[in-house]
C-alpha positions in Angstrom: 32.9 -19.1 -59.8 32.4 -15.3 -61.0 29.2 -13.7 -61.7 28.5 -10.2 -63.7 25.3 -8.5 -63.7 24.9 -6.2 -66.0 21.8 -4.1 -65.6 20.7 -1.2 -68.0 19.4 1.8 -65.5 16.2 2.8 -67.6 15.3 -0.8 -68.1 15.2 -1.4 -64.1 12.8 -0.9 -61.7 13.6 1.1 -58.4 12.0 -2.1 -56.8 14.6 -4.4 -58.5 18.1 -2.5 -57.7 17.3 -3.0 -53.7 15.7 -6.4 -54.3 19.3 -7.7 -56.0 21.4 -5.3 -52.4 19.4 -7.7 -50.8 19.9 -10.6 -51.9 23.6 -10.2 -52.0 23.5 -8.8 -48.4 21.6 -12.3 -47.5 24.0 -14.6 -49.7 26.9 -12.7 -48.0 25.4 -13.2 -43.9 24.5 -17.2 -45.2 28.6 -17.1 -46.2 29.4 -15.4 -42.9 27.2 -17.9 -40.5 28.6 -20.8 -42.4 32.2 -20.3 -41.8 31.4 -19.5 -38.4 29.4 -22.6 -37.9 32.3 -24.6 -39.4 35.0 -23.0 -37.6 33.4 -23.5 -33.9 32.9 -27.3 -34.7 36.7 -27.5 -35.2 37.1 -25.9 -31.8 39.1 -28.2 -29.4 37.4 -27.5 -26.2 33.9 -27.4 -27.8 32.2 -24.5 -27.2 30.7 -22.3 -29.8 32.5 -18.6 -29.4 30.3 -15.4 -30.2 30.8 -14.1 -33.9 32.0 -11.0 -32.1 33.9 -12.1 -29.6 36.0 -14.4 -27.5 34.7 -17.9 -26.6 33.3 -18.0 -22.7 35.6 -19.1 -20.6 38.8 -17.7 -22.1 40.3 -14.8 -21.4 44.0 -13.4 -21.7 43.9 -13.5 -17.5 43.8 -17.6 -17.9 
């Protein structure tokens, strides 16, 4: 599903243009957490990695 906005610039508000950033920025992080969330429940050995890293316990050394 695709969305436009279309937003004349003298019709908005300087209130509304970072009210819509962050809302997008929010929609975007709920997107992120969600596949994360999804991915570490399909992890085999159960533990829940860091979104930045490796998971505990494994390391290239093992």
């Amino acid at each position: 599903m695709r969305k436009l906005i279309l937003l004349e610039i003298e019709a908005t508000s300087g209130v509304f243009l970072p009210g819509i950033a962050a809302a997008i920025l929010s929609l975007g992080a709920v997107l992120a957490l969600s596949t994360w969330v999804q991915v570490a429940r399909h992890d085999d050995d159960g533990a829940m990695p860091s979104p930045g890293g490796a998971a505990r316990g494994k390391s290239d050394r093992d």
